[in-house]
C-alpha positions as CSV (number, residue, x, y, z in Angstrom):
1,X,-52.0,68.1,207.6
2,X,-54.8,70.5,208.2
3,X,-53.8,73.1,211.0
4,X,-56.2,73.4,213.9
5,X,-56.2,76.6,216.2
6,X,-56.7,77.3,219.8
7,X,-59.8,80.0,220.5
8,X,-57.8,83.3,220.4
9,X,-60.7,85.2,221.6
10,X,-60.9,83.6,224.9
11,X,-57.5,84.2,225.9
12,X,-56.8,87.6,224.1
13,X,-56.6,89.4,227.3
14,X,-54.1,87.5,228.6
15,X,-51.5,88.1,225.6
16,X,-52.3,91.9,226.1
17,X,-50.6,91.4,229.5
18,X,-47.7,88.8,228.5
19,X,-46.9,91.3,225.5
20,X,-46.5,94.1,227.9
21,X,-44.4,91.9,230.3
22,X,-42.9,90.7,227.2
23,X,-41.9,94.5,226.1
24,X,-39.8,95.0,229.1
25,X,-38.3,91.0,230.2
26,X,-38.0,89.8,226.5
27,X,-35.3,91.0,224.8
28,X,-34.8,90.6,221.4
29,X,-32.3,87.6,220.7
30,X,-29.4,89.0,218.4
31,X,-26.5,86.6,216.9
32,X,-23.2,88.0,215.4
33,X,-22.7,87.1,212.5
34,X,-20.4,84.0,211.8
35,X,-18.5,84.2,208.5
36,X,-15.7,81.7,209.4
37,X,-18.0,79.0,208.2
38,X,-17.7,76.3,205.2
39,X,-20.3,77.9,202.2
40,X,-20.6,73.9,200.9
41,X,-23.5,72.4,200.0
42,X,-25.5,72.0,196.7
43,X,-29.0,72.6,195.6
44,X,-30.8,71.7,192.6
45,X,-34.1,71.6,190.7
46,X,-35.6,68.1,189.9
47,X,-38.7,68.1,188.1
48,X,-40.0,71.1,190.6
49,X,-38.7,69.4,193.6
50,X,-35.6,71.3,195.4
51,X,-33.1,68.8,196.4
52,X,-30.7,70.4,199.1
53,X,-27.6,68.4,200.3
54,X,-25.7,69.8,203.7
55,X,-22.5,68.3,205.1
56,X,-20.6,69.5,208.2
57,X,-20.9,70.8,211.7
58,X,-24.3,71.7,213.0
59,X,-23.0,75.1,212.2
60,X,-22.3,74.4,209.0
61,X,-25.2,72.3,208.2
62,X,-27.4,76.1,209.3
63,X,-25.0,78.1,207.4
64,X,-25.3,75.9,204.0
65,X,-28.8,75.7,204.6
66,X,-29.7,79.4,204.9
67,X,-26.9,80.8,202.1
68,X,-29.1,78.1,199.2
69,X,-32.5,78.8,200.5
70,X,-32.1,81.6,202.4
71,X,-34.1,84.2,199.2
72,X,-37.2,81.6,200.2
73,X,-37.1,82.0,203.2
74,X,-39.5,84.8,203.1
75,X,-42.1,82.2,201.1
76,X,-42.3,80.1,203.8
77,X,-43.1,82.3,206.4
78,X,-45.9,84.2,203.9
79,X,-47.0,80.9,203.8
80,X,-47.6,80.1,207.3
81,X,-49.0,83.7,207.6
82,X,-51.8,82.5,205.1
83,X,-52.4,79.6,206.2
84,X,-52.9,81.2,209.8
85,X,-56.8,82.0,210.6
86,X,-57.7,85.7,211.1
87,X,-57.1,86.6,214.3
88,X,-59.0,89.5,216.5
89,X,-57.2,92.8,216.8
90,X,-56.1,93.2,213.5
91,X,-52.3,93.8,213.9
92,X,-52.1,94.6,217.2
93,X,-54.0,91.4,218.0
94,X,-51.3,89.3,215.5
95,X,-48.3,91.3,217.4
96,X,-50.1,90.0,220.6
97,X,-50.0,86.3,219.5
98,X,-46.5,86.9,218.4
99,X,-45.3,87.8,221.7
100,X,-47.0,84.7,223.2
101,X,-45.7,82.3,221.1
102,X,-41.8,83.9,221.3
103,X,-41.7,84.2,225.4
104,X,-42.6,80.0,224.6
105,X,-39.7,79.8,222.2
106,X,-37.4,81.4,224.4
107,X,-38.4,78.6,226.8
108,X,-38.7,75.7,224.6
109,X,-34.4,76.7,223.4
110,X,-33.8,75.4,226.9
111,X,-34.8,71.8,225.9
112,X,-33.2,71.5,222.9
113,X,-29.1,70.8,222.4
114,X,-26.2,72.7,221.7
115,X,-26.1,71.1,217.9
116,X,-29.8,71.9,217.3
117,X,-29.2,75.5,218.3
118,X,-26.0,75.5,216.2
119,X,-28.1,74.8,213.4
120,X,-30.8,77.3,213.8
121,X,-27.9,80.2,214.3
122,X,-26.6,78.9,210.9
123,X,-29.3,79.8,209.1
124,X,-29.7,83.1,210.9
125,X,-25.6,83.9,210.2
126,X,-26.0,83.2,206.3
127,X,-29.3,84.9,206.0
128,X,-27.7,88.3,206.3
129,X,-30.2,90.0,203.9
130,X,-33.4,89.5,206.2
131,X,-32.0,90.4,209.5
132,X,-33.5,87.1,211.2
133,X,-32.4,85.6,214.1
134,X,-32.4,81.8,215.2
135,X,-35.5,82.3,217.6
136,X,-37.4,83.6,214.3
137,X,-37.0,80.0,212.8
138,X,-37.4,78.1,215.7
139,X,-40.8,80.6,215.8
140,X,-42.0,78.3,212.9
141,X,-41.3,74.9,214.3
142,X,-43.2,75.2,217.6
143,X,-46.2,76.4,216.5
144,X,-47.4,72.7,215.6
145,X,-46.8,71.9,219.6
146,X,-48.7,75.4,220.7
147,X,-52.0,75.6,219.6
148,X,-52.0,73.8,215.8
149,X,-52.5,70.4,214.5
150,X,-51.9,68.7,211.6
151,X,-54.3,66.7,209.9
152,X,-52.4,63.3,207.9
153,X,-53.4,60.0,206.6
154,X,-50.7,57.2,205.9
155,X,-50.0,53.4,205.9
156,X,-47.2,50.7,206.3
157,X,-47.3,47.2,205.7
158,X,-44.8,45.1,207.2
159,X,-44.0,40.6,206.3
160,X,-46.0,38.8,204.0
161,X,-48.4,42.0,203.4
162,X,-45.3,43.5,202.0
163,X,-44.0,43.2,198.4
164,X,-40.3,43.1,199.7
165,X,-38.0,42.0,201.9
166,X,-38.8,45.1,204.6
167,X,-42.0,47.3,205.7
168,X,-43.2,50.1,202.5
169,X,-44.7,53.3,204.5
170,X,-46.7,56.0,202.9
171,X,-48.2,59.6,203.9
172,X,-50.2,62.4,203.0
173,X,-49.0,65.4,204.6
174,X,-52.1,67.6,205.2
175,X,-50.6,70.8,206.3
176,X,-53.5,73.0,204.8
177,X,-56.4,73.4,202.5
178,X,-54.2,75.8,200.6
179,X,-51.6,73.5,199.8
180,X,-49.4,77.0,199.9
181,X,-46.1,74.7,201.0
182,X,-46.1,71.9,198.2
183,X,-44.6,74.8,195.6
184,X,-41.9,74.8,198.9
185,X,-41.2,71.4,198.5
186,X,-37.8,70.6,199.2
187,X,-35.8,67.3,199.7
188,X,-33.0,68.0,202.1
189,X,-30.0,64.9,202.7
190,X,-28.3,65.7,205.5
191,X,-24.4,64.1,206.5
192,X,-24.2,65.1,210.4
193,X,-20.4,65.5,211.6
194,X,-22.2,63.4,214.1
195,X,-25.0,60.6,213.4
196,X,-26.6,58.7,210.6
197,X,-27.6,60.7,207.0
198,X,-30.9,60.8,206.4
199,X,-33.1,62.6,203.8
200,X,-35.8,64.7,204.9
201,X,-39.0,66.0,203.2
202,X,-40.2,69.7,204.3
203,X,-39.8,73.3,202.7
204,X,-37.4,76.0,203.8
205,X,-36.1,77.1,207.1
206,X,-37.3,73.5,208.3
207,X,-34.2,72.5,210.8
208,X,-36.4,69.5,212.5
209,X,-38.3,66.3,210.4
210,X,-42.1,65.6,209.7
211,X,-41.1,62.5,207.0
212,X,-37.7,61.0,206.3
213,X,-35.6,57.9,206.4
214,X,-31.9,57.4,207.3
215,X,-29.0,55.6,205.9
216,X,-30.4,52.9,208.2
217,X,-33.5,52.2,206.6
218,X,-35.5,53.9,209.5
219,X,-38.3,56.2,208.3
220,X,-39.9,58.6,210.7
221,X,-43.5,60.1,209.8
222,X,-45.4,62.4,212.0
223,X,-49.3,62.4,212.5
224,X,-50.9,64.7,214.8
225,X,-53.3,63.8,217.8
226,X,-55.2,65.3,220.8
227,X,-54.7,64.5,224.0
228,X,-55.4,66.3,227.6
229,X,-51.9,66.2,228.7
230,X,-49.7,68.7,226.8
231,X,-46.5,71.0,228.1
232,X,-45.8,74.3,226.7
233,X,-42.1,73.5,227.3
234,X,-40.2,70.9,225.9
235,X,-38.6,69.2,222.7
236,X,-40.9,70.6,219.5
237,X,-42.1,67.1,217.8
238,X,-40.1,68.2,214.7
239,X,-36.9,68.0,216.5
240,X,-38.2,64.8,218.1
241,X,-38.5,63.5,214.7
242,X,-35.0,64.8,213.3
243,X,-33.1,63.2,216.7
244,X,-34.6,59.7,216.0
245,X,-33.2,60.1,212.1
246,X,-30.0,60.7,212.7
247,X,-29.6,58.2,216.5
248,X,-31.9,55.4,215.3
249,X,-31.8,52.5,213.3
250,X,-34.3,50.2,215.4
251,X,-38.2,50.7,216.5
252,X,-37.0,49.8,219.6
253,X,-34.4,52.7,219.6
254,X,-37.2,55.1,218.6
255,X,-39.2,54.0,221.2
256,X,-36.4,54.3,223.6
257,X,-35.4,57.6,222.8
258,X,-39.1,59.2,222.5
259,X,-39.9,57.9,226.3
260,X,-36.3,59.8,227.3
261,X,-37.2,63.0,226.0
262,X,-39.2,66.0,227.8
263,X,-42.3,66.3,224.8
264,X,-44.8,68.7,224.5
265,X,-48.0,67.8,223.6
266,X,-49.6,64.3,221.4
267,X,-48.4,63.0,218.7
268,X,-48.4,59.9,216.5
269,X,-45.1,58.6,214.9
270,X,-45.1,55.8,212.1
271,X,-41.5,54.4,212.0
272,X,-40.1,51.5,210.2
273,X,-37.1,49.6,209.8
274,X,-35.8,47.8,207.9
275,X,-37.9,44.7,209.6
276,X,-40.9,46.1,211.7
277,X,-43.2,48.9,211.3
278,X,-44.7,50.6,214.7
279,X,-47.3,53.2,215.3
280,X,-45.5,55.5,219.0
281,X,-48.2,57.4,220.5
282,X,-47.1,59.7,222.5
283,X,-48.7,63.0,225.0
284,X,-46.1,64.9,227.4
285,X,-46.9,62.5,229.8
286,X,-47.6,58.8,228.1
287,X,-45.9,56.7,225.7
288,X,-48.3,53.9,224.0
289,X,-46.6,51.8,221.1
290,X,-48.3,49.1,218.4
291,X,-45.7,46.9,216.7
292,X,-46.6,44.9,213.0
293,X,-44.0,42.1,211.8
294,X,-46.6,40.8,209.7
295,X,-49.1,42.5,208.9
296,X,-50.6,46.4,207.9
297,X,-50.7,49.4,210.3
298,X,-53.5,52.3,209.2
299,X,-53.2,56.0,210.4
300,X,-54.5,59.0,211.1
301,X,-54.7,61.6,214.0
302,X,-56.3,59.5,217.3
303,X,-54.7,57.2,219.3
304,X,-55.2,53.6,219.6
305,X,-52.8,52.0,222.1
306,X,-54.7,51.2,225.7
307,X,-52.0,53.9,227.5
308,X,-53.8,56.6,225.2
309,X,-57.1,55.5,223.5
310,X,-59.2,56.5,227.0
311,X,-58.1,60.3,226.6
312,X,-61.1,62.6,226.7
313,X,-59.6,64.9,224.2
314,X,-58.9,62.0,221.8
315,X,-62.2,60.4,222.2
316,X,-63.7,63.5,221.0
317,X,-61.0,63.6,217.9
318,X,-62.0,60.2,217.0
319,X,-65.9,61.0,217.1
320,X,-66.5,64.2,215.9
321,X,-63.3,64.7,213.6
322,X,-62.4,63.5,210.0
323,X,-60.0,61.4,211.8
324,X,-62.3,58.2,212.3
325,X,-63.5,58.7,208.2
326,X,-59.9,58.5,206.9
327,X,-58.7,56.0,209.1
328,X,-61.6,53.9,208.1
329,X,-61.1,54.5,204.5
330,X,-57.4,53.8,204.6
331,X,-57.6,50.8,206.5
332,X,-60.2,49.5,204.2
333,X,-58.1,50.2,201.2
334,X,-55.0,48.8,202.2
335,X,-56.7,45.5,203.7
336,X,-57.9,45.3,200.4
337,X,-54.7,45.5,198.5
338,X,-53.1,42.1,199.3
339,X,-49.6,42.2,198.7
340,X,-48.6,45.9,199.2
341,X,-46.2,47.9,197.3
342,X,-44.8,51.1,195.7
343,X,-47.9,51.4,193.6
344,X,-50.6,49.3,195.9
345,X,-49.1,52.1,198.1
346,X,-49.7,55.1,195.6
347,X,-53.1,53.7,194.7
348,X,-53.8,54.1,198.6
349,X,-52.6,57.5,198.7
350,X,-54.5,58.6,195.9
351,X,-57.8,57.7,196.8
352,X,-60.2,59.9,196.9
353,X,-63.7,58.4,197.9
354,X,-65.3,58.5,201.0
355,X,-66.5,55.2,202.7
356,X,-69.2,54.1,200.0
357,X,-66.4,55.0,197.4
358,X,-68.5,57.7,196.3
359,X,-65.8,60.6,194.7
360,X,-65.5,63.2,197.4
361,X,-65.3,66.9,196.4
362,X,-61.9,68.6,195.6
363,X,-59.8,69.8,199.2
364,X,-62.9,67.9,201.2
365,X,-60.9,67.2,204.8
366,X,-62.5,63.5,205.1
367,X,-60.6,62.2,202.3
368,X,-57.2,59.9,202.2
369,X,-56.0,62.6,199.6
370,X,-57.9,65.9,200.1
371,X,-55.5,67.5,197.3
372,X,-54.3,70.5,199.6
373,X,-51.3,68.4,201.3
374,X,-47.7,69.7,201.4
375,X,-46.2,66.8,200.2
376,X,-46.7,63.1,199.9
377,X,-44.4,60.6,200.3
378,X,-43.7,56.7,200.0
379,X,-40.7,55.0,201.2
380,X,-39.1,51.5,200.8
381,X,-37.0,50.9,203.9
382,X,-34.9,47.8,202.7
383,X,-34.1,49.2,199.4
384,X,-33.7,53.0,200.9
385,X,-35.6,53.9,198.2
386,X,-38.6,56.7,197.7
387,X,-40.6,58.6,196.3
388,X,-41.9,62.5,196.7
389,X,-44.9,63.6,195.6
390,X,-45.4,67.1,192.6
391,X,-48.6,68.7,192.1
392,X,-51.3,68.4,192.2
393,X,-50.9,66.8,195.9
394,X,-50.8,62.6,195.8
395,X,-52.1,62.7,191.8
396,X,-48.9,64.2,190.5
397,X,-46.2,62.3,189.5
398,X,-43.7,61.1,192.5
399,X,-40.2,61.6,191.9
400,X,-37.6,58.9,192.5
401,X,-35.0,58.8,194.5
402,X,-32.5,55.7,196.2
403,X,-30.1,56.7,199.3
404,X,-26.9,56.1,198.9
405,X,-23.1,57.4,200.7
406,X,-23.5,59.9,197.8
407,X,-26.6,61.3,199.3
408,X,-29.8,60.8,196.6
409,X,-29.5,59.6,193.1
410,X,-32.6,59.1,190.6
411,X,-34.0,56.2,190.2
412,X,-37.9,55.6,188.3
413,X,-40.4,57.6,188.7
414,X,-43.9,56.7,189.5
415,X,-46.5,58.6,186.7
416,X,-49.1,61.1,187.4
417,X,-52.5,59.8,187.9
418,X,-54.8,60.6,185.0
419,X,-57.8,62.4,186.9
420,X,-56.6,65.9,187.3
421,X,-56.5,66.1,183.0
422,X,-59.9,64.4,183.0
423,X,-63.1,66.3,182.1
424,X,-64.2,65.8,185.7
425,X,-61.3,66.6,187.5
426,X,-60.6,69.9,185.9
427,X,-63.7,70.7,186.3
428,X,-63.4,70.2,189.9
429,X,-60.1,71.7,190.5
430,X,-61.4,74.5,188.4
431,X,-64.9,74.7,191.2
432,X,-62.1,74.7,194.5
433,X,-60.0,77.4,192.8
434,X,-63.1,79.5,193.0
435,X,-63.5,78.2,196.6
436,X,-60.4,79.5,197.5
437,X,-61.8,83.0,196.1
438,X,-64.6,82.4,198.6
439,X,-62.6,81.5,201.6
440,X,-60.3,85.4,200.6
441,X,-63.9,86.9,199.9
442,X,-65.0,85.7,203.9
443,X,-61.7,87.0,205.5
444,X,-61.9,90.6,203.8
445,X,-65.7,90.5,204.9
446,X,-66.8,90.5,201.1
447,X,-69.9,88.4,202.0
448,X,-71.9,89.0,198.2
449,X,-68.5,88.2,196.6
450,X,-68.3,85.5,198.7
451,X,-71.7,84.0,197.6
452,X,-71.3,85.0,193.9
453,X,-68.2,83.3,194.1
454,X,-69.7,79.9,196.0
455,X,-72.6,80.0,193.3
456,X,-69.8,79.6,190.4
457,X,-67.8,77.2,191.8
458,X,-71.4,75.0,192.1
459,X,-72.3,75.8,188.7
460,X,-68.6,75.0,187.1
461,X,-69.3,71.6,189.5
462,X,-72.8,70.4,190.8
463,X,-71.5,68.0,192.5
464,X,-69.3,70.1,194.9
465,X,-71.2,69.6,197.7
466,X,-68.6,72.1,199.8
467,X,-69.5,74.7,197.1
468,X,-73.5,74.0,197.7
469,X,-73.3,74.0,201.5
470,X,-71.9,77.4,201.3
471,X,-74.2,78.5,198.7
472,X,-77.2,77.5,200.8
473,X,-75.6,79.1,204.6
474,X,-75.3,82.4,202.4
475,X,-78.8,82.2,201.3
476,X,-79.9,81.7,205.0
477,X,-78.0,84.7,206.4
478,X,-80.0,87.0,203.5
479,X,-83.4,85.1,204.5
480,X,-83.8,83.7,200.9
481,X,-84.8,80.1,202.8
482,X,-86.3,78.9,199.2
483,X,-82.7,79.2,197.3
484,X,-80.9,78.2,200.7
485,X,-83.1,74.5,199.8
486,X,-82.2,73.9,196.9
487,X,-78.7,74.1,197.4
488,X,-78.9,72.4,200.7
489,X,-81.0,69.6,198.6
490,X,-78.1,69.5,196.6
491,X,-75.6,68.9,198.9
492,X,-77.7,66.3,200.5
493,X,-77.3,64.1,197.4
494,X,-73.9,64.6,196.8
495,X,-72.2,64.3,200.5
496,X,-70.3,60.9,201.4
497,X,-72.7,59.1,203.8
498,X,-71.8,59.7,207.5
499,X,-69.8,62.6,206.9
500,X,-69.8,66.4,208.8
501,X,-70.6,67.6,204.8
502,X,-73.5,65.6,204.7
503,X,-74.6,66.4,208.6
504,X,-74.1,70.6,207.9
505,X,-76.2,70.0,204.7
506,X,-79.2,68.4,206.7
507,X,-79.3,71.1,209.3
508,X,-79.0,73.4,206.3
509,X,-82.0,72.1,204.5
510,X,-84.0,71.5,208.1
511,X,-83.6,75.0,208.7
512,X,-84.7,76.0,205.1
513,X,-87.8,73.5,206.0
514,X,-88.6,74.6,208.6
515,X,-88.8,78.9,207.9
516,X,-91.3,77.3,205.0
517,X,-93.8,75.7,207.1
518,X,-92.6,72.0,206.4
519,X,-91.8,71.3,210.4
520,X,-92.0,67.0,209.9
521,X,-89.5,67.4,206.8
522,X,-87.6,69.8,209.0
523,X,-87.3,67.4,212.1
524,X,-86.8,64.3,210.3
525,X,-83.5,66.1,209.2
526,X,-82.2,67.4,212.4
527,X,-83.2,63.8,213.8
528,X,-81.1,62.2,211.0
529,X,-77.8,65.2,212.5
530,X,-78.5,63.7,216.1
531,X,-78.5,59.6,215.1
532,X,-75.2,60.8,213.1
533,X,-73.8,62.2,215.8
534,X,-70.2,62.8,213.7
535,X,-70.1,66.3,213.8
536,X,-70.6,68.9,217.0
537,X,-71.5,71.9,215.7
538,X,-73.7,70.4,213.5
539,X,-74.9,68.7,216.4
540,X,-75.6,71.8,218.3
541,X,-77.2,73.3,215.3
542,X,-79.9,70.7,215.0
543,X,-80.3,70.5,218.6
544,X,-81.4,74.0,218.6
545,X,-83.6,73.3,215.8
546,X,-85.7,70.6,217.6
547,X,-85.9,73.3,219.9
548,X,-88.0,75.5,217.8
549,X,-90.2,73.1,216.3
């Protein structure tokens, strides 16, 4: 899931006043340390995966969680840290946002209950060494419901479209570009002194859910989605996510539960039992639900159901994201599949083309499996089976796993997909690691390293059409317009038809056309942008163009 941000720019002044209020009405939240708690639990290493198992009070459950995983802590939140955009006023500007987001946390504790704040003080109490406290986890969890957003694609086919007796669900969890959490992967079962067990997929410090399944055969999955109507109070979705694991068995009790509780802002969840499958759409305010019995449910991050589809904010994430060009894809693929199983399902999750099939570039947003994800998972809700993706993202082998009273045992993997050890796709994991070198050389301000960089990672791959777009803008901003075309050129013939690559690549090469005389060329470009119309600032850009011609 790909991690949006809110314009920190426009609002900066107002943090420099709610951190000042914050100095003297927030106080810092201390917890004394607990030490008359169970240190049970288990961890272990399977095939890179962490597989945690917690037992217990919600107490416990904290305290087991932060004494095994407590030393990666630290990871986690460097993570999150990287994957976080610069943000104006160096550190005082980060301390600012900081103090934003904790006076919301200090709210948001009010919604959740006394076994969900047991928890987080768990961790805090066994994670002597880093002097957290339970606010400082929590920290982590909102930040999806204030101001971020995911980016995931997934499927579930349900009856006769289903290889077995009950619905099979898969995901791509597109957290970032970076894919800095899938190293964190970690595979938590959880036995509640209260509620169903359930496995759940995330990385350290996670207390709530993003994908899991309970003892029940209920998997939960959570997609992003924009919507006017958010709160900045409430239930975080994660914790929405983890109540439904461990009270739920039905859709119907999913549904139920979700319309009961106070929610922040939109969300989509995919949840299956062990008979239906059901997309819950859901804002702060509105509650929209599609069933399947029998047949295939696509996803990605707009809403569909009548009670949210009309949303301003999601018709523009269905136009002008990468939303529409994955769900499109996905859909396509698993109508195609017939009968759909564990490895019609990993096929699925693995693809990698954009709508013509056409082999998009390495970490490209607009497809099913953009590489970067944290983790991917399939699940088998009859057989409480699944299946957790290693690196690289959806191509590495899935590791096994069936639920049982035991907690997880290993059952057959599902192999690695071939591509990542081909010529090609070395080659292009080898042009995105220099990419990433790029994206480092931009944030520093390094804007020569940046290009040099961009130029490599398009001569390692031509067809890296991410690689020649940059190439080209950093050619415009040093007025070399005859070396900004031909990289442009290039990236017209390599971008997916209909995507925002192939629409910043004709404004590119309009703009190059037009500073060398070549205004029809140039027009016929930014015309081509306009009839698109599936990106805005690309939009804007050849709007602006037309302008000048």
């Amino acid at each position: 899931m790909r991690i949006r941000y809110i314009r920190i720019r426009r609002i900066l002044p107002i943090f420099i006043l709610i951190a000042v209020l914050a100095a003297f009405l927030y106080p810092v939240a201390t917890v004394a340390r607990d030490t008359d708690v169970r240190p049970s639990g288990s961890i272990e290493e399977v095939d890179g995966i962490t597989v945690v198992r917690l037992s217990g009070t919600p107490r416990e459950l904290g305290y087991q969680h932060g004494k095994l995983l407590g030393d990666r802590l630290p990871e986690t939140e460097a993570a999150f840290k990287k994957i976080m955009p610069p943000i104006p006023g160096g550190a005082v500007g980060r301390w600012l946002v900081r103090q934003f987001v904790m006076l919301q946390v200090k709210r948001i504790e009010g919604y959740l209950d006394e076994s969900e704040l047991e928890e987080l003080k768990g961790i805090a109490d066994a994670d002597t060494e880093h002097k957290g406290t339970y606010r400082d986890i929590l920290y982590y969890h909102v930040l999806q419901d204030i101001g971020q957003n995911y980016a995931c694609t997934g499927a579930v086919a349900a009856g006769r479209r289903s290889r077995f007796s009950g619905p099979v669900a898969g995901r791509n969890f597109d957290l970032s570009m970076r894919g800095l959490l899938d190293p964190l992967k970690t595979v938590f079962y959880s036995q509640p002194e209260k509620g169903y067990p359930f496995v759940s997929v995330a990385w350290p410090g996670m207390v709530g859910a993003v994908s899991g399944m309970n003892d029940r055969g209920l998997c939960v999955m959570v997609f992003s989605a924009k919507s006017e109507h958010t709160r900045l109070s409430g239930v975080p979705v994660a914790f929405i996510a983890k109540r439904l694991l461990k009270e739920a068995s039905t859709v119907s009790q999913a549904v139920d539960i979700i319309k009961k509780t106070t929610r922040m802002g939109p969300n989509i969840f995919l949840v299956a039992d062990r008979e239906k499958a059901a997309a819950i759409e859901f804002d702060s305010e509105k509650v929209g639900v599609i069933e399947v019995n029998d047949g295939i449910l696509p996803l990605s991050n707009h809403f569909y159901t009548k009670e949210l589809s009309g949303d301003k904010k999601n018709i523009r994430q269905a136009r002008y994201s990468d939303s529409r060009q994955r769900y499109d894809r996905i859909k396509s693929l698993i109508e195609d599949a017939g009968h759909v199983g564990v490895r019609e399902m990993l096929s699925v999750l693995r693809d990698h083309s954009g709508r013509d099939g056409k082999v998009m570039a390495w970490g490209d947003y607009s497809a099913v499996n953009n590489i970067k994800d944290a983790h991917s998972v399939i699940f088998d809700t009859v057989g409480l089976r699944f299946w957790v993706s290693t690196p690289p993202s959806a191509y590495g082998k899935f590791v096994g796993f069936k639920l049982t009273r035991q907690g997880p045992v290993r059952i057959e993997d599902l192999p690695a997909d071939r591509y990542p050890d081909s010529e090609e796709g070395r080659r292009a994991a080898l042009s995105d690691t220099l990419m990433q070198k790029v994206y480092e050389a931009d944030e520093n301000g390094l804007h020569l390293d940046a290009r040099l960089f961009a130029e490599k990672a398009l001569a390692t791959d031509p067809e890296n059409y991410i690689a020649a777009i940059r190439v080209g803008e950093a050619y415009v901003s040093e007025y070399h317009y005859d070396k900004a075309l031909k990289a442009f050129e290039q990236a017209v013939q390599c971008a997916p038809e209909g995507s925002a690559a192939r629409a910043r690549a004709l404004v590119g090469r309009g703009e190059s056309l037009m500073h060398a005389g070549k205004n029809n060329e140039a027009k016929a470009d930014f015309d081509e942008v306009i009839k698109m119309d599936c990106c805005t600032e690309a939009n804007e850009a050849a709007l602006k163009g037309l302008s000048r011609i």
